[in-house]
Backbone of each chain as ProteinMPNN parsed JSONL, in Angstrom:
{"seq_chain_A": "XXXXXXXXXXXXXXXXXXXXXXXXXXXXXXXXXXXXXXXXXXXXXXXXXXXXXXXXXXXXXXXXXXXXXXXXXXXXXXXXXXXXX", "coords_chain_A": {"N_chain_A": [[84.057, 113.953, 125.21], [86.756, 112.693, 123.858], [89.926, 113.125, 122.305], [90.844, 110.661, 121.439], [88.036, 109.343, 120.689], [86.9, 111.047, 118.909], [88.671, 110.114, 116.512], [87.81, 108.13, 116.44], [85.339, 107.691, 115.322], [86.16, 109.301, 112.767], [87.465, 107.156, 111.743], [85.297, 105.221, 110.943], [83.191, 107.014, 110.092], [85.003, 106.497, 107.769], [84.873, 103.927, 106.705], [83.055, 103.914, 104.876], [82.967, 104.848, 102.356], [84.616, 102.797, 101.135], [82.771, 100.475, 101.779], [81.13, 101.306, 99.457], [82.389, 101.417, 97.225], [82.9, 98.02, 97.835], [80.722, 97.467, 96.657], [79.619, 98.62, 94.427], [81.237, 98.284, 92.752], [83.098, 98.461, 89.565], [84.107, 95.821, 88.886], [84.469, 92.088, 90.241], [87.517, 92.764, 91.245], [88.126, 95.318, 91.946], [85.877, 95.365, 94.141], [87.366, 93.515, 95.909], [89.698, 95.228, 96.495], [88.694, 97.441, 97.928], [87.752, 95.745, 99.504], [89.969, 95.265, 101.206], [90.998, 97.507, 101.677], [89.05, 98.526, 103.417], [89.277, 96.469, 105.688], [91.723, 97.154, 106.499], [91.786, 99.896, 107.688], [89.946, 98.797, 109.646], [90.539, 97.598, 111.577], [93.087, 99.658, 112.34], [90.336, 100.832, 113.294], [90.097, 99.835, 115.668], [92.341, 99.572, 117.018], [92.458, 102.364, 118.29], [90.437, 102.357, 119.595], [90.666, 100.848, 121.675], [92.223, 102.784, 122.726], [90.622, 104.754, 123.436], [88.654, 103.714, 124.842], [90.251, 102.842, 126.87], [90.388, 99.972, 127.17], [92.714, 96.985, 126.689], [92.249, 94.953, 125.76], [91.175, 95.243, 123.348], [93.002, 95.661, 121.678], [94.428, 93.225, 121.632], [92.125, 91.884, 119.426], [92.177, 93.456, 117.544], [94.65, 92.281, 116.709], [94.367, 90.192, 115.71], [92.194, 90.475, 113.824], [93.534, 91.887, 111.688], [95.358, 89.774, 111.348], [93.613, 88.067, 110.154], [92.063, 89.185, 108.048], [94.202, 89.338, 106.256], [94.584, 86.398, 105.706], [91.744, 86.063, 105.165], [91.569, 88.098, 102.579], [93.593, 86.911, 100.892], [93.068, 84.663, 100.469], [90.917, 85.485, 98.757], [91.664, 86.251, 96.723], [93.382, 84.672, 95.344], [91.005, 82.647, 95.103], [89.705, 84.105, 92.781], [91.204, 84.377, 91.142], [91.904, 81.949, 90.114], [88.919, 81.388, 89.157], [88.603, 83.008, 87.34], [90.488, 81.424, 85.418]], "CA_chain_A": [[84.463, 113.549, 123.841], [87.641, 112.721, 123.846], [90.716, 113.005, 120.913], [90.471, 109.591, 120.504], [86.517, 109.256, 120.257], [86.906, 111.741, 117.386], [89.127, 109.624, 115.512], [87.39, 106.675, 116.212], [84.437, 107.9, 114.483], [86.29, 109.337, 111.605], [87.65, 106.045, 110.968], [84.306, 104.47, 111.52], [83.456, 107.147, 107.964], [85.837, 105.798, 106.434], [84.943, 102.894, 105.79], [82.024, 104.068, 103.696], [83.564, 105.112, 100.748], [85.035, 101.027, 100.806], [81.285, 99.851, 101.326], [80.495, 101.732, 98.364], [83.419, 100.193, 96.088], [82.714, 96.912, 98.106], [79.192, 96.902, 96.643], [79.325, 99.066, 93.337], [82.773, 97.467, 91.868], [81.91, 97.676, 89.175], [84.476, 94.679, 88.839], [85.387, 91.963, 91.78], [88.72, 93.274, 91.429], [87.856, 96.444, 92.541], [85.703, 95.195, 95.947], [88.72, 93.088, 96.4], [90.563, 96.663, 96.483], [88.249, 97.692, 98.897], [87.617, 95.252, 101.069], [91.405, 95.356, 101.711], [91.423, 99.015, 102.414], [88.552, 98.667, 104.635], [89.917, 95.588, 106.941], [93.343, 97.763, 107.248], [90.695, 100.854, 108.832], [88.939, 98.366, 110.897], [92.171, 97.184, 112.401], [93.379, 101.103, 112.949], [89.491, 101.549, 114.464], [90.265, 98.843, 117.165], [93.326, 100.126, 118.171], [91.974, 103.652, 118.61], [88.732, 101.963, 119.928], [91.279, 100.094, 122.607], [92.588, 103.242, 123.125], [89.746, 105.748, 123.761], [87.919, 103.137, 125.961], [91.338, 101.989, 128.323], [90.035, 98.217, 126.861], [93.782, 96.81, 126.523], [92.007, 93.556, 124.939], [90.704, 95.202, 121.82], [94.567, 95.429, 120.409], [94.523, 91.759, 121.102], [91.427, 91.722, 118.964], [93.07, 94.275, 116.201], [95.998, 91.727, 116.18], [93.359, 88.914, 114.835], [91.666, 90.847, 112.706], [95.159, 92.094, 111.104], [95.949, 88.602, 110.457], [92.38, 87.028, 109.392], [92.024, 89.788, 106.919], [95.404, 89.077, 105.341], [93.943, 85.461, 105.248], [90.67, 86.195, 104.013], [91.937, 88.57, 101.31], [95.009, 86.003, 99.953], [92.237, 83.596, 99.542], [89.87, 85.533, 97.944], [92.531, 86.9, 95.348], [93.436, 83.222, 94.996], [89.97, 81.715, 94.261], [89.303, 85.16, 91.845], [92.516, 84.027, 90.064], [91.328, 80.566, 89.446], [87.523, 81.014, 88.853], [88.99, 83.491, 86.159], [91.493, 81.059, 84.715]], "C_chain_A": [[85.966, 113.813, 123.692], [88.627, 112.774, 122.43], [90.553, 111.952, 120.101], [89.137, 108.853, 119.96], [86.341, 109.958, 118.944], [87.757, 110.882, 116.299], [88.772, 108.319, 115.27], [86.085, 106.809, 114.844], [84.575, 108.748, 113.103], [87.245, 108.249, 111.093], [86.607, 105.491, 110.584], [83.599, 105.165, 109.692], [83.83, 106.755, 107.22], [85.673, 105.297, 105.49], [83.389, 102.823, 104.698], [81.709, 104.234, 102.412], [84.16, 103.218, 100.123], [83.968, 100.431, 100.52], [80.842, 100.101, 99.907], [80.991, 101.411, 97.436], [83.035, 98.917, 96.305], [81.463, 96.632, 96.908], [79.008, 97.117, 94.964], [80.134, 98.287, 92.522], [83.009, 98.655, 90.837], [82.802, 96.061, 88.445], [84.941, 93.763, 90.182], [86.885, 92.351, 91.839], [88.706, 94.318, 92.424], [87.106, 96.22, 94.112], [86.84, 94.449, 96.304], [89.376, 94.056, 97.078], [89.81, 97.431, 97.563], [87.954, 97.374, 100.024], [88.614, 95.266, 101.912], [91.373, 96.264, 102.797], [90.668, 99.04, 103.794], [89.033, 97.373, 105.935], [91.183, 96.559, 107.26], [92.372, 98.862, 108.211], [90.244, 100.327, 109.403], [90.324, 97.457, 111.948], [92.424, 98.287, 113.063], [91.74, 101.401, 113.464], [89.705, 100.971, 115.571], [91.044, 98.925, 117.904], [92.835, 101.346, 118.765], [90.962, 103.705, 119.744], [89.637, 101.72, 121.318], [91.777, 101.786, 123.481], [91.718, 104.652, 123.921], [89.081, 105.024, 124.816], [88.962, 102.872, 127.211], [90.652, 100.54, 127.987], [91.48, 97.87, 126.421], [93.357, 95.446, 125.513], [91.791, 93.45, 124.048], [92.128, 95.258, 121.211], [94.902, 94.298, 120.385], [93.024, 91.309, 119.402], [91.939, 92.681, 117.414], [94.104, 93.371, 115.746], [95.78, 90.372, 115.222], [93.181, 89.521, 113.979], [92.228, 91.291, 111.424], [94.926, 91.087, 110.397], [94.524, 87.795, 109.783], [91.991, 87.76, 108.339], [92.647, 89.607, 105.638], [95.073, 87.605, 104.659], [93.375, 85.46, 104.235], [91.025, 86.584, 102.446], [92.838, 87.871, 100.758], [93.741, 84.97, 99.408], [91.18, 83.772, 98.806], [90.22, 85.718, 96.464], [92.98, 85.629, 94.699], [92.26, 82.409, 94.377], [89.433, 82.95, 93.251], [89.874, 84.591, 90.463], [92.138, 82.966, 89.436], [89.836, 80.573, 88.869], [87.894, 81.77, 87.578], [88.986, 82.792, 84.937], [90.409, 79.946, 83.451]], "O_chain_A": [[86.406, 114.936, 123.447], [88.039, 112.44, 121.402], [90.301, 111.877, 118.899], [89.114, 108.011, 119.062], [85.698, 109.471, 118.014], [87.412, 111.049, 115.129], [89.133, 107.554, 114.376], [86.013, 106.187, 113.784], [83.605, 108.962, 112.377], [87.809, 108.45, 110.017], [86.857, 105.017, 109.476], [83.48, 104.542, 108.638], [83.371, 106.551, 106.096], [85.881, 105.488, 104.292], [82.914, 101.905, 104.029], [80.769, 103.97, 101.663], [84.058, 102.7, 99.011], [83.808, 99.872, 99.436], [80.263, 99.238, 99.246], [80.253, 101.024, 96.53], [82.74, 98.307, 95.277], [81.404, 95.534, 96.355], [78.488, 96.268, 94.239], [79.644, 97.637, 91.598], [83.106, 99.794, 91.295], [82.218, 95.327, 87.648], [85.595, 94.29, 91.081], [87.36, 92.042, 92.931], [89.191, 94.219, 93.551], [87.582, 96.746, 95.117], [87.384, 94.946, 97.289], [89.675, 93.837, 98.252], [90.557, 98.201, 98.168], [87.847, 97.981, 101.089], [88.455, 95.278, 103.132], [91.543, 96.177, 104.013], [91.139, 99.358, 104.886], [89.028, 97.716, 107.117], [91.546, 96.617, 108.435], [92.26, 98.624, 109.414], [89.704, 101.045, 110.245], [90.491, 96.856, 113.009], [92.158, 98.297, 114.265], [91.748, 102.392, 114.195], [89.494, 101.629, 116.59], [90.986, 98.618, 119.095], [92.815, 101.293, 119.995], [90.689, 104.614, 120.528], [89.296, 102.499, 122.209], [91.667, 101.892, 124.702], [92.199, 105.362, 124.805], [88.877, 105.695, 125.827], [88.557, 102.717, 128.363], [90.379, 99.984, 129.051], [91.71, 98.62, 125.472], [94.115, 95.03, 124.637], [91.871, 92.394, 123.42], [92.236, 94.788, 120.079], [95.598, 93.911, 119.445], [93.268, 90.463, 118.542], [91.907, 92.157, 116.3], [94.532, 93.485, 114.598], [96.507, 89.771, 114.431], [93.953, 89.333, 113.039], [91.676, 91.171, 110.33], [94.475, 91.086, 109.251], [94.653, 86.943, 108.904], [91.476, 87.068, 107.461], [92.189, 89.64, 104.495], [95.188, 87.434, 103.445], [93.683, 85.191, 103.074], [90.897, 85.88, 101.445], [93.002, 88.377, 99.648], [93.539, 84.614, 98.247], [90.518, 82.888, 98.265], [89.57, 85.512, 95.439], [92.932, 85.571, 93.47], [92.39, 81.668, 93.402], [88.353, 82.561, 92.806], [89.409, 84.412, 89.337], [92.02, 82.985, 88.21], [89.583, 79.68, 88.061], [87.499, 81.189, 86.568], [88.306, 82.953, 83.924], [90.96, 79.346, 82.528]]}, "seq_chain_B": "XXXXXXXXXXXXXXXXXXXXXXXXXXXXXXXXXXXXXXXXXXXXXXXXXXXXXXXXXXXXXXXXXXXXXXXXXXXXXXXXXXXXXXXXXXXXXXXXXXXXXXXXXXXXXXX", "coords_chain_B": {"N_chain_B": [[104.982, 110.551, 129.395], [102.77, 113.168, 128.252], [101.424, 114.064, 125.84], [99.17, 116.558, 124.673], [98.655, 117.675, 122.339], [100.206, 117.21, 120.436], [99.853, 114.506, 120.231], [97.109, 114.979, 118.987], [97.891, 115.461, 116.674], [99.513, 113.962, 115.167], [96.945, 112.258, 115.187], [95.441, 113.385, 113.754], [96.821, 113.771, 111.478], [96.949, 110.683, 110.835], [94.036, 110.145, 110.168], [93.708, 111.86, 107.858], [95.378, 111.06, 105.912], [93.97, 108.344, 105.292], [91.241, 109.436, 104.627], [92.288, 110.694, 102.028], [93.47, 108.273, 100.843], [90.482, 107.192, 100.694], [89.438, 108.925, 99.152], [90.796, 108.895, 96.836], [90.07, 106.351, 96.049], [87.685, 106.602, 95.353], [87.784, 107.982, 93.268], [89.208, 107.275, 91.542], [89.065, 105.307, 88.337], [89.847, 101.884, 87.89], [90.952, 98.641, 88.764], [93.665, 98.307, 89.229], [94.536, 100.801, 89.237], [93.684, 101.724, 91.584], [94.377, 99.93, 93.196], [96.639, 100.937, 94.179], [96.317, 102.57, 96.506], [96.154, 101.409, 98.687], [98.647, 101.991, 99.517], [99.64, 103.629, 101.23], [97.379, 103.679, 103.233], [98.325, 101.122, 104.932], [101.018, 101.59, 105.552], [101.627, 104.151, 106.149], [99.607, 104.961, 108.003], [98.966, 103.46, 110.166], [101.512, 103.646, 111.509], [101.754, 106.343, 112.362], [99.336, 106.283, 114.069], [100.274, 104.698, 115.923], [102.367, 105.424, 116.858], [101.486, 108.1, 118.168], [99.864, 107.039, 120.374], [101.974, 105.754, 121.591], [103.263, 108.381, 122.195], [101.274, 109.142, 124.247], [101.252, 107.185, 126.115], [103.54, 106.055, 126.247], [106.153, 103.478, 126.044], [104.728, 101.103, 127.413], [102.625, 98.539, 127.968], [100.481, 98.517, 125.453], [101.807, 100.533, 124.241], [103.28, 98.989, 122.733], [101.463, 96.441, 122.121], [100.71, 98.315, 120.112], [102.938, 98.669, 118.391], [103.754, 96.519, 117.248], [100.972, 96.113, 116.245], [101.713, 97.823, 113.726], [103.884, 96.649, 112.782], [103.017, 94.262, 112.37], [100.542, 95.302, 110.152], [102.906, 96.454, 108.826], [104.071, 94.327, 107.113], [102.223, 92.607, 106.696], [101.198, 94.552, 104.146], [102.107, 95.306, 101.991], [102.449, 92.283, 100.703], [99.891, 91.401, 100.439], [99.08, 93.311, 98.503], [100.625, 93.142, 96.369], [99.859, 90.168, 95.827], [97.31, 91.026, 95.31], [97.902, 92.148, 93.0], [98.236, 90.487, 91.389], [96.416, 88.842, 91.024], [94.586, 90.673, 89.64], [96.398, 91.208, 87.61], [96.091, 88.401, 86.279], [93.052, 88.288, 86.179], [92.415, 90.109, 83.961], [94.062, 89.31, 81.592], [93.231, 86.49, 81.236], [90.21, 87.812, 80.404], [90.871, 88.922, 78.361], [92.127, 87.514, 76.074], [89.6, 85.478, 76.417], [88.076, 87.584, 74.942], [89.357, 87.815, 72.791], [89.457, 85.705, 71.494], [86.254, 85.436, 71.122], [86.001, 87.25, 69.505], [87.626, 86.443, 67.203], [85.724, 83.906, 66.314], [83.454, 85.171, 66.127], [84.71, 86.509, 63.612], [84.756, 84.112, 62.141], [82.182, 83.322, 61.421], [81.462, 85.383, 59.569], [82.417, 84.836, 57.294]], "CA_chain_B": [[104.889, 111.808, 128.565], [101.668, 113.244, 127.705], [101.681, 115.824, 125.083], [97.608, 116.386, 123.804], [98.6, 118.333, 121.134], [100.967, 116.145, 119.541], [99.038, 113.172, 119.607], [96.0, 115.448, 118.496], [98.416, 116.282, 115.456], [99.548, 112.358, 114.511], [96.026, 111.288, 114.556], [94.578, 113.895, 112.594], [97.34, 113.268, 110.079], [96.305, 109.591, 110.149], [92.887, 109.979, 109.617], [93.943, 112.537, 106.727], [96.069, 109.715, 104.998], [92.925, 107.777, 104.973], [90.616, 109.563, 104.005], [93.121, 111.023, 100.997], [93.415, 107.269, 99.906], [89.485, 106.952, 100.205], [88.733, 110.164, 97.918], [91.401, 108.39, 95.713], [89.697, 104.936, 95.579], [86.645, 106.851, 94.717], [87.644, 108.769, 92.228], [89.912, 106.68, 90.146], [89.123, 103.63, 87.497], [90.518, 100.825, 87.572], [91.195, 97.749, 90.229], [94.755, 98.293, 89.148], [94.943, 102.418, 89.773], [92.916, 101.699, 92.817], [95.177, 98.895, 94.329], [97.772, 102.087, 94.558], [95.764, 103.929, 97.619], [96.465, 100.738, 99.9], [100.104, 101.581, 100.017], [99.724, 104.835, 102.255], [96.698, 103.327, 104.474], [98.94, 100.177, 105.384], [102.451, 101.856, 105.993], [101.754, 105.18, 107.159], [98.148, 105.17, 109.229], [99.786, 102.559, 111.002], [102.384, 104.642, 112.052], [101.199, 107.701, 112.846], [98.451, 105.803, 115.102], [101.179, 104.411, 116.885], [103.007, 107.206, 117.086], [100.151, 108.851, 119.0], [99.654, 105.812, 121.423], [103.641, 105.752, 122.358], [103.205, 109.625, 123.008], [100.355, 109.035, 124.997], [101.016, 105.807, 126.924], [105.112, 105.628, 126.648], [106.567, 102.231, 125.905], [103.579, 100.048, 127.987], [101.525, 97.047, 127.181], [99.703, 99.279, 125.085], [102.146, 100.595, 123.179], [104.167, 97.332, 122.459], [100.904, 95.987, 121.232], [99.99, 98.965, 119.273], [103.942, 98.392, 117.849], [103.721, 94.625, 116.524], [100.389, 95.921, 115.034], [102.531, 98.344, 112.918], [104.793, 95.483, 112.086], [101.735, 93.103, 110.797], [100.198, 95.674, 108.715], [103.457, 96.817, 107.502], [104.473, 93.182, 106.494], [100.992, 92.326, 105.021], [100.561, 95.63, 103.266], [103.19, 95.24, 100.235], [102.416, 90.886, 100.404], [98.695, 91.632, 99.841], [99.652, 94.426, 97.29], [101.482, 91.888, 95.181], [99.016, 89.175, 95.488], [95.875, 91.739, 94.112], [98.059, 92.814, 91.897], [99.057, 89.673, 90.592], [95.108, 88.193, 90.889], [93.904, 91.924, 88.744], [96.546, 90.823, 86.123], [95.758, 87.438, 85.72], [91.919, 88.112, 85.446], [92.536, 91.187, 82.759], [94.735, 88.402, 80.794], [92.058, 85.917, 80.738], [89.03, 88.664, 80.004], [91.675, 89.452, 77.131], [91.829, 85.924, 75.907], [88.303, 85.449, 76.084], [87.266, 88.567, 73.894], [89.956, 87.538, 71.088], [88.314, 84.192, 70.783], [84.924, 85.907, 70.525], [86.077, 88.397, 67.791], [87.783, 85.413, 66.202], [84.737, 82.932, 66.185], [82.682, 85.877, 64.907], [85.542, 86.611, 61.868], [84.652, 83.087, 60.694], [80.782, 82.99, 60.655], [81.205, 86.11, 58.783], [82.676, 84.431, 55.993]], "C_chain_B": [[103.235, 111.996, 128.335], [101.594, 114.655, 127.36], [99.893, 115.768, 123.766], [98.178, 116.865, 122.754], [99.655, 117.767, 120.054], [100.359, 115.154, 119.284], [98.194, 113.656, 118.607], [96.677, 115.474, 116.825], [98.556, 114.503, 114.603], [98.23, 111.864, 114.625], [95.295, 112.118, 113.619], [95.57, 113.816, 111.606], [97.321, 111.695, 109.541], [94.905, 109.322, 109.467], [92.867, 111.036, 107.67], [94.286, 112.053, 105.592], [94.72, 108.804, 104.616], [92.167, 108.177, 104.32], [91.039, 110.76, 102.499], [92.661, 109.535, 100.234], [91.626, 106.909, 99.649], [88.693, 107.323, 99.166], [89.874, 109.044, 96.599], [90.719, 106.787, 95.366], [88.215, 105.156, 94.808], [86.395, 107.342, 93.316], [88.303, 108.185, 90.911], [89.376, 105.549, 89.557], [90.243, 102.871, 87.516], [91.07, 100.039, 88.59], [92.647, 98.641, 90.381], [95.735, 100.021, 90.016], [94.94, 101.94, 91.332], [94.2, 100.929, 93.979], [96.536, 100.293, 94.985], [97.466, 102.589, 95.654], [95.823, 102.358, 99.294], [97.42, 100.91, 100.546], [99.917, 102.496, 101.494], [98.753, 103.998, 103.617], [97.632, 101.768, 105.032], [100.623, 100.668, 105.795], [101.951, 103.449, 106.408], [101.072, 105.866, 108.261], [98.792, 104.879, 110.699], [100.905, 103.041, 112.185], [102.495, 105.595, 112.762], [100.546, 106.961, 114.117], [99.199, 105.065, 116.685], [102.309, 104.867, 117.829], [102.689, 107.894, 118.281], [100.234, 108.238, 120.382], [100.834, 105.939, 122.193], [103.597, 107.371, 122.704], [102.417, 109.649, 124.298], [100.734, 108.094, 126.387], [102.12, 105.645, 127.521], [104.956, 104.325, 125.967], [105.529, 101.278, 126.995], [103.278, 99.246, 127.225], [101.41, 97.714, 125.898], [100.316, 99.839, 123.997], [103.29, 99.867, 122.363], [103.09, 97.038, 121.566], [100.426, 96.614, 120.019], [101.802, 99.101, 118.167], [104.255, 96.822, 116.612], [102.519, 95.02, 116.44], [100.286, 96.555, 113.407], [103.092, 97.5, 111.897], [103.98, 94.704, 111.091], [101.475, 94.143, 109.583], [101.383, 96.369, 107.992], [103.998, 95.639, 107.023], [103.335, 92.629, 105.544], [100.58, 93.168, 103.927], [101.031, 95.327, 101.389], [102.601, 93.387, 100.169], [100.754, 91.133, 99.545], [98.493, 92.522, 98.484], [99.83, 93.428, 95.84], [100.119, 90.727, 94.713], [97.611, 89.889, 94.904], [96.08, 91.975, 93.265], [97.88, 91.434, 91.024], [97.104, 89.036, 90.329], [94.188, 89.945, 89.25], [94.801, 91.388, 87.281], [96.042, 89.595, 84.969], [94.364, 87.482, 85.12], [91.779, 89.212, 84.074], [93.351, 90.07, 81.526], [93.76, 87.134, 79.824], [90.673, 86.604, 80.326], [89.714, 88.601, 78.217], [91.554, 88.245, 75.924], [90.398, 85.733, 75.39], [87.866, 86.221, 74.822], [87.702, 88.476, 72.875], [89.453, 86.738, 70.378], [86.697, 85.12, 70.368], [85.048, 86.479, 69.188], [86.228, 87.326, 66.675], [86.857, 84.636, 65.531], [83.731, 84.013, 65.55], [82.982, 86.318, 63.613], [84.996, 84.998, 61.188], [83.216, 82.854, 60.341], [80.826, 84.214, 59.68], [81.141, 85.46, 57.537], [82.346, 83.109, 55.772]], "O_chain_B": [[102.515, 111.001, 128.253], [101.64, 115.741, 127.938], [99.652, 115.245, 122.678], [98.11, 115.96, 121.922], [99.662, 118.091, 118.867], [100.244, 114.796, 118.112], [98.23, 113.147, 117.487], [95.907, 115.504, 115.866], [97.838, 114.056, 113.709], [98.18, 110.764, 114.073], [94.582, 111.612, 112.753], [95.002, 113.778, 110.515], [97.545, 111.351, 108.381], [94.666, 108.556, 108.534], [92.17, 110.815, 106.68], [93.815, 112.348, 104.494], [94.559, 108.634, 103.407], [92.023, 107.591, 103.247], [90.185, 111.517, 102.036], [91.818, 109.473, 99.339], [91.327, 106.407, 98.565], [87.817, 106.756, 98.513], [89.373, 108.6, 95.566], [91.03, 106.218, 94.319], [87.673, 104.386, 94.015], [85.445, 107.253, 92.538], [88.089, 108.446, 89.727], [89.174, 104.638, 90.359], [91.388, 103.195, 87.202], [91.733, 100.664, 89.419], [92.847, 99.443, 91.293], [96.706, 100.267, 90.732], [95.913, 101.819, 92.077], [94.669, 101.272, 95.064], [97.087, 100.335, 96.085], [98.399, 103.263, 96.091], [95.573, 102.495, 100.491], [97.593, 100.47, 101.683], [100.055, 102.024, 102.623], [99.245, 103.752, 104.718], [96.993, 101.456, 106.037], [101.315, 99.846, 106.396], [102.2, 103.541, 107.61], [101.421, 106.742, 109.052], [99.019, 105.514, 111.729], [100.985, 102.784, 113.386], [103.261, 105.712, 113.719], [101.172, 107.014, 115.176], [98.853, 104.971, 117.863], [102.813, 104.708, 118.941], [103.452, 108.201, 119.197], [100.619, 108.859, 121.373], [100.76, 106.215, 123.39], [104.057, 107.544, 123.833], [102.892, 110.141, 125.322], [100.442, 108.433, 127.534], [102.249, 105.293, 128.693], [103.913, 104.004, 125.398], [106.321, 100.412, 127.368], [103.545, 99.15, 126.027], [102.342, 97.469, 125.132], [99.766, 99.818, 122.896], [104.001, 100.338, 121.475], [103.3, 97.207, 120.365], [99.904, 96.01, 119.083], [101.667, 99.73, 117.118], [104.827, 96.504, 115.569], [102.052, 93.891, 116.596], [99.571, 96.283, 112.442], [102.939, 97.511, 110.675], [104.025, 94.499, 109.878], [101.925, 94.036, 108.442], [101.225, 96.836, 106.865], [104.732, 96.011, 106.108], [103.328, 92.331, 104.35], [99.86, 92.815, 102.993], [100.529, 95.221, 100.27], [102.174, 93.3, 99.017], [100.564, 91.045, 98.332], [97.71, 92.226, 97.582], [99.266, 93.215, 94.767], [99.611, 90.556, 93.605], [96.913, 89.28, 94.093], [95.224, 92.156, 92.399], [97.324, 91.513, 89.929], [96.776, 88.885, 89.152], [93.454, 89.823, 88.27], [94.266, 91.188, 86.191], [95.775, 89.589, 83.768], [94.138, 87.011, 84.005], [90.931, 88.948, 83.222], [92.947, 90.297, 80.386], [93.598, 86.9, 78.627], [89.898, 85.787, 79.83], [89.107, 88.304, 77.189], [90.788, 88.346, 74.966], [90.069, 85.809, 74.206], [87.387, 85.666, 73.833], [87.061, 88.817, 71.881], [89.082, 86.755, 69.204], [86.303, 85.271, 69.212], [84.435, 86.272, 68.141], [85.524, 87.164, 65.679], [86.949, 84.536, 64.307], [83.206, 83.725, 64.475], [82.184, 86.518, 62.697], [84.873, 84.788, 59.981], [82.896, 82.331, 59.273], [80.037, 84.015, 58.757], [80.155, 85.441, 56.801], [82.521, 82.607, 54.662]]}, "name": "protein", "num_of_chains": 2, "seq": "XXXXXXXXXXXXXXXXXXXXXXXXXXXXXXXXXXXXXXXXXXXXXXXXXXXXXXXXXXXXXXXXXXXXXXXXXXXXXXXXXXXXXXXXXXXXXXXXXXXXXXXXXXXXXXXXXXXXXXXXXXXXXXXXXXXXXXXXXXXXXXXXXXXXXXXXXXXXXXXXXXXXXXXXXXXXXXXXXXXXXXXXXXXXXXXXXXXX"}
């Protein structure tokens, strides 16, 4: 059990406290606000993940998930904004 | 270089940053408070984690890529920031809106 196995799996906590905003809200604003937080921790588990295993391919896979998050979340804050309006 | 006890130190102060902003997303009301606990997990996790990696690894593949994924999340951190913020104001604007008309439309059946 290595340094970085330990921090993989207290990222891997983390993101439980997000699930639990994700789910409770109690507005979509608020899972918005979480789902954020948790894609940025599942990004920092994949590098960690890349780095505790010697897998050099999961930081290609952290470097997607980075940017499809940023996606996802612009367009969810975008169709929030409008279904609002 | 390989210094355990330095890395050991930058990742337990990343995971610390995290789960700081998680107790804070739990504990506070409001999208708006809330959107505040992204700043730290997007500019300084990031950091630290990379930190760690370049102690560990040196300048390699490894920690090049774990460098440009610093860069993304510190370029999307503040863009995404802005854009929740700006989506939390707009729907608090229109909620606002909405509930005046209600009050209103119930001031006139009163009378």
């Amino acid at each position: 059990m290595t340094i970085w196995l330990l921090a993989e799996i207290g990222l891997l906590l983390a993101v439980i406290p997000c699930a639990y905003v994700i789910v409770r809200g109690p507005t979509l604003s608020d899972a918005l606000v979480g789902l954020q937080l948790g894609g940025t921790i599942a990004v920092l588990a994949l590098v960690v993940l890349a780095q505790a295993m010697s897998r050099p391919s999961f930081y290609d896979l952290a470097i997607v998930t980075a940017v499809l998050s940023f996606a996802s979340g612009f367009m969810l804050a975008h169709f929030l904004e409008r279904w609002f309006r | 270089m390989n210094h355990p006890v330095l890395v050991s130190v930058l990742l337990a102060a990343a995971i610390l940053v995290i789960y700081a902003a998680c107790l804070g997303l739990l504990l506070v009301r409001g999208a708006a408070a809330r959107l505040h606990y992204l700043g730290p997990v997007t500019l300084l996790s990031p950091g630290l984690v990379s930190l760690a990696i370049i102690v560990q690894e040196g300048l390699s593949q490894a920690g090049r890529k774990a460098i440009f994924i610093t860069c993304v999340l510190l370029l999307e951190g503040p863009i995404m920031a802005h854009i929740i913020g700006r989506a939390i104001h707009s729907i608090s604007q229109q909620e606002q809106r909405t509930s005046h008309r209600e009050g209103n439309s119930n001031s006139g059946k009163r009378e």
